[in-house]
KEGUDO-105895 format. One line per 5 residues: number of its first residue (from 1); their letters; for each residue x, y, z of C-alpha. Coordinates in pm, 1 decimal, m for minus. Layout:
<marnus>
NUM = A = X,Y,Z ~ ...
</marnus>
This chain:
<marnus>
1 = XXXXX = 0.0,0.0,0.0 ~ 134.3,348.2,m77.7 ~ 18.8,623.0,171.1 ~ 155.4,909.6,m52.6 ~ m29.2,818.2,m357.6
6 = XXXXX = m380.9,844.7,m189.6 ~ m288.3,1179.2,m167.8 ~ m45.8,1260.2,m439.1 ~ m332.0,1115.5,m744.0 ~ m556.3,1383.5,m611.5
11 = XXXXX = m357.2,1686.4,m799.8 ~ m282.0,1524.7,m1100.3 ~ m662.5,1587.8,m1185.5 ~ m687.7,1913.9,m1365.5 ~ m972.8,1922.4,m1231.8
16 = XXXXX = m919.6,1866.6,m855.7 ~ m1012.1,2269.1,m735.9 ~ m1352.2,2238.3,m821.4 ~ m1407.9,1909.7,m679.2 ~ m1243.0,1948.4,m374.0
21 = XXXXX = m1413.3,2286.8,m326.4 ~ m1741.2,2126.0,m373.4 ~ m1667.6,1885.3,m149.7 ~ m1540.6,2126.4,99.0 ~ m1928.6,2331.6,54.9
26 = XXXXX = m2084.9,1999.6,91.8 ~ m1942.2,1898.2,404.3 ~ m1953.3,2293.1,560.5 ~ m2356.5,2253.2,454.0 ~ m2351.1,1958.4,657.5
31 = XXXXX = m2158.9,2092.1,952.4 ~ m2427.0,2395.4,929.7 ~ m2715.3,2145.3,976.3 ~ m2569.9,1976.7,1255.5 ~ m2528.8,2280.4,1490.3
36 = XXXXX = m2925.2,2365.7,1355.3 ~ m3004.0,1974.2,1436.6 ~ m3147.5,1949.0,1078.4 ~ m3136.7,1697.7,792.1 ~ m2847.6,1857.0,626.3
41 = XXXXX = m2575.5,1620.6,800.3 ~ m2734.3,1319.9,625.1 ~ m2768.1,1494.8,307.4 ~ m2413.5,1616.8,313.6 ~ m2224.7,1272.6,409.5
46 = XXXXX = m2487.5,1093.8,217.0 ~ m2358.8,1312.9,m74.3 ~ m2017.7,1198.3,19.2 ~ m2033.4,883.2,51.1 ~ m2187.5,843.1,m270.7
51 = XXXXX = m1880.2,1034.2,m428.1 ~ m1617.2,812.2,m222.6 ~ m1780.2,492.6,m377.1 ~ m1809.8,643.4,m688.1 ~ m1406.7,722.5,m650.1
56 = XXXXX = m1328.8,371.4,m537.8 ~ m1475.5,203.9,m869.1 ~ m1290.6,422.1,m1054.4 ~ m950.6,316.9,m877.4 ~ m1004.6,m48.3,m897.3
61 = XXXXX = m1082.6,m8.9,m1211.8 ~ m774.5,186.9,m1272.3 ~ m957.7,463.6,m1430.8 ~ m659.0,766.3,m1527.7 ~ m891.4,981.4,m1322.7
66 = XXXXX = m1023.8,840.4,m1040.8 ~ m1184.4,1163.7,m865.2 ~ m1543.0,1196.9,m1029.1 ~ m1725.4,1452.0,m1150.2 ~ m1990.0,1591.4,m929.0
71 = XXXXX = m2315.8,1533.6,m1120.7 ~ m2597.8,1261.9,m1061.7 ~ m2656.3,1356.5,m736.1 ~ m2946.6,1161.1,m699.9 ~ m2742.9,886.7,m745.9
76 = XXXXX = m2488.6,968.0,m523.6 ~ m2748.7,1028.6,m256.7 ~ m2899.9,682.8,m336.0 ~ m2530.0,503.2,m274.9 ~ m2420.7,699.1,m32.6
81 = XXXXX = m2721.8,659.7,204.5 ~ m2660.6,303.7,223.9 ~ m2315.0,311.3,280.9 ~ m2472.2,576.1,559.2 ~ m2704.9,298.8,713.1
86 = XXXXX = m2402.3,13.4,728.0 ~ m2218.0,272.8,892.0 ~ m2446.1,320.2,1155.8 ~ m2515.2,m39.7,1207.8 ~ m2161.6,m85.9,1261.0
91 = XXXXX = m2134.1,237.6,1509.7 ~ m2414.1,79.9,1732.0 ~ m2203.0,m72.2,1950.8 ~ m2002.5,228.5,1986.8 ~ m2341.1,419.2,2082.7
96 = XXXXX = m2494.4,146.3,2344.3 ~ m2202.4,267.5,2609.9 ~ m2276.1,613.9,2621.5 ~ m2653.2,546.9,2601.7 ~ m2614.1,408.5,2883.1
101 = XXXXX = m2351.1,617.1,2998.0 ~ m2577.5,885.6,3013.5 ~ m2895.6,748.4,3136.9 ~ m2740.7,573.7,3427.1 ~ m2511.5,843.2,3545.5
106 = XXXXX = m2767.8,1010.8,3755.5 ~ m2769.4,736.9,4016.2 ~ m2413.7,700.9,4093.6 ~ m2198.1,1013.3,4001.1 ~ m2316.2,1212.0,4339.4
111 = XXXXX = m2094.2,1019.3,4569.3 ~ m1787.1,887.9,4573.9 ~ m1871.2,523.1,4566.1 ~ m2084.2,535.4,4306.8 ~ m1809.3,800.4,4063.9
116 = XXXXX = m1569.8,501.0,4159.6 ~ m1775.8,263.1,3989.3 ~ m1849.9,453.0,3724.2 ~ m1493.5,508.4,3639.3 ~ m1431.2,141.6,3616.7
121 = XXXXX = m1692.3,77.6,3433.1 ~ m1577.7,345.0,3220.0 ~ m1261.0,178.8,3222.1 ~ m1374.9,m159.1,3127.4 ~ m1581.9,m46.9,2821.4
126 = XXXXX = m1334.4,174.9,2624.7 ~ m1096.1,m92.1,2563.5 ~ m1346.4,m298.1,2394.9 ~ m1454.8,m49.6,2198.8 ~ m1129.2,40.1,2093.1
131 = XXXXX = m1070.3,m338.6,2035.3 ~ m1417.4,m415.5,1853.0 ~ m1349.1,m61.9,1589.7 ~ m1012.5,m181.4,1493.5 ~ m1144.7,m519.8,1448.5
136 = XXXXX = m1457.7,m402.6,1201.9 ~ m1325.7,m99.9,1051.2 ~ m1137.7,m331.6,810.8 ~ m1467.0,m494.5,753.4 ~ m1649.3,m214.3,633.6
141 = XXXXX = m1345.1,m101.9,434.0 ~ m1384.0,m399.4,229.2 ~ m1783.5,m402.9,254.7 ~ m1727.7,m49.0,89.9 ~ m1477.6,m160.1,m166.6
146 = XXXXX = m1734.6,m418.3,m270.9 ~ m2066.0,m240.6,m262.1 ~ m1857.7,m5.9,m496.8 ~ m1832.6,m336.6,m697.6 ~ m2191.2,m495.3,m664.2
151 = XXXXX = m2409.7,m201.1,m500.9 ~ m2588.9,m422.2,m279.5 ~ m2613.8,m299.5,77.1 ~ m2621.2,m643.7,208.9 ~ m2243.2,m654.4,101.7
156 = XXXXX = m2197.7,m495.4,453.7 ~ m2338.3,m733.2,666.0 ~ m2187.6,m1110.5,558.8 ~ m1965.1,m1032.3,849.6 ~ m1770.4,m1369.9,856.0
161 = XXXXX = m1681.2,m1341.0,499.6 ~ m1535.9,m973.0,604.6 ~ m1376.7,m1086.3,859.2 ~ m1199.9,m1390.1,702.8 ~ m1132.5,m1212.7,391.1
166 = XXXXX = m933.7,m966.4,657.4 ~ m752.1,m1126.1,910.9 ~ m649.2,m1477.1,730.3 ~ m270.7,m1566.8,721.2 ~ m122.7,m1264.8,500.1
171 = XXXXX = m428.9,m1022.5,505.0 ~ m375.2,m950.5,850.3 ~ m41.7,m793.0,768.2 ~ m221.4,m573.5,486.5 ~ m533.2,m466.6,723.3
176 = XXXXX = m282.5,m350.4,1008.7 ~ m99.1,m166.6,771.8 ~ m418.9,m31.7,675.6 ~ m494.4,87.0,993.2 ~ m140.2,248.2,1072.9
181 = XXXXX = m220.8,447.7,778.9 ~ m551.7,586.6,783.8 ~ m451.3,642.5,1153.7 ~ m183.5,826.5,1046.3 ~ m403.3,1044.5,738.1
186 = XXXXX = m624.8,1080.7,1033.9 ~ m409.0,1241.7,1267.5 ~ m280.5,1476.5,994.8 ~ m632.3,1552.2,918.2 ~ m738.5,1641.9,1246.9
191 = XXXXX = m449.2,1905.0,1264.9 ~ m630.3,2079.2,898.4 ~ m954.7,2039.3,1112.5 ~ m805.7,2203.4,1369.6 ~ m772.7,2532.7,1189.2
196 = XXXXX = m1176.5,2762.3,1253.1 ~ m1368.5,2767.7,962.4 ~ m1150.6,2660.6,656.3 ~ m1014.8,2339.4,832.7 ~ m1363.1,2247.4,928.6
201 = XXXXX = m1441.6,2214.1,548.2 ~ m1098.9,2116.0,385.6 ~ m1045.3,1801.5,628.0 ~ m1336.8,1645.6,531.8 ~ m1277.1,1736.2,187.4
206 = XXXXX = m933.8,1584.9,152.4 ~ m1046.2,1275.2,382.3 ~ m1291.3,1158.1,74.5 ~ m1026.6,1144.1,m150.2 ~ m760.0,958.0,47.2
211 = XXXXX = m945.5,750.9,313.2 ~ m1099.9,635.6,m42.2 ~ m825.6,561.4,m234.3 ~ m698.0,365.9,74.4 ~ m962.4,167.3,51.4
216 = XXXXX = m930.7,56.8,m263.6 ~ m557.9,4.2,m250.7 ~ m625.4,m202.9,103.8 ~ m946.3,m426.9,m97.1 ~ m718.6,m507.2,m369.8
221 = XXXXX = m434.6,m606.7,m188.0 ~ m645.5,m849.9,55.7 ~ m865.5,m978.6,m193.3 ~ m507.8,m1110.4,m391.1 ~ m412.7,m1313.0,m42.2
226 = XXXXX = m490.3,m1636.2,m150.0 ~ m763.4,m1835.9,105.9 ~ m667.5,m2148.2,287.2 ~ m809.5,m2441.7,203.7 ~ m963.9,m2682.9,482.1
231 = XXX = m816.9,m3008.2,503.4 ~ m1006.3,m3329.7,457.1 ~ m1014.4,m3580.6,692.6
</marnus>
């Protein structure tokens, strides 16, 4: 996998300005809604989504200019608002804890026994989620890479197929590495993010372009690992 072409590819499109401006309005739009509590944010990463499978076809299919055009929106909606439901399938775990986080905190965070337990409980729970997201954020990486493919949503969800297709014998080596470097794009990202008003739309609009073309680098290289056969007895 090659970290500096996800980002490199993006300015060899004569075209990249006006798509990455776009995509910066799109995701400001969205930002917009979500301090108004409206339905832009699912219009905006629905939007986005679309675009990053769009982009993803056109790198596994080697296409000599993988960024897309913006137009067909409806269809990017349409795509991308199922990639939008998988996601949040996938993020329900990571939304149970703090559900009940905040419903149960009442009863115990007055006194000091009850912070106590709280804190370990606290304490007990992050490490699995941090465990169970870098265990299924390879999944949907490849669930995108092949809805991209086959546009079925239920692409998502054959979760032991995912999982195999990940973590047997030399795919495990490719999904870490996958994860070092979108950790890595996203720490660099976070710093643009970090900058009022111009970071807040840039970051998402450069995270489409690479977190996408990472994907399709990390689904081609995993889907070459060859499976292992069973043995008969």
């Amino acid at each position: 996998m090659d970290i500096g072409r996800a980002v490199s590819y993006i300015f060899e499109d004569r075209e990249w300005t006006p798509k990455l401006l776009l995509m910066a309005g799109i995701a400001l739009a969205g930002l917009i809604g979500l301090i108004f509590l409206g339905l832009g944010p699912i219009i905006a990463w629905s939007l986005l989504l679309g675009y990053a499978v769009e982009l993803v076809r056109n790198v596994r299919d080697n296409h000599p200019i993988p960024l897309p055009r913006w137009d067909n929106y409806a269809e990017k909606f349409r795509k991308g608002g199922s990639v939008l439901a998988a996601v949040f399938v996938y993020n329900l775990p990571n939304l149970l804890p703090a559900c009940c986080y905040l419903t149960t905190a009442p009863f115990w965070r007055d006194n000091f026994f009850g912070s106590a337990i709280g804190f370990a409980v606290v304490c007990c729970i992050l490490p699995l989620i941090l465990i169970y997201n870098v265990i299924t954020w390879p999944m949907l990486a490849l669930g995108l890479a092949r809805f991209a493919d086959e546009e079925n949503i239920g692409v998502f969800f054959q979760f032991g197929d995912l999982f195999r297709t990940a973590y047997r014998g030399g795919g495990l080596t490719i999904t870490l590495q996958w994860v070092l470097y979108s950790f890595i794009a996203n720490f660099v990202l976070s710093i643009v993010a970090a900058v009022p008003c111009i970071g807040w739309a840039a970051a998402p609009a450069l995270a489409v372009p690479i977190h996408g073309h990472l994907v399709a680098q990390y689904a081609a290289r995993v889907d070459e690992v060859p499976r292992v056969k069973k043995k008969k007895r």
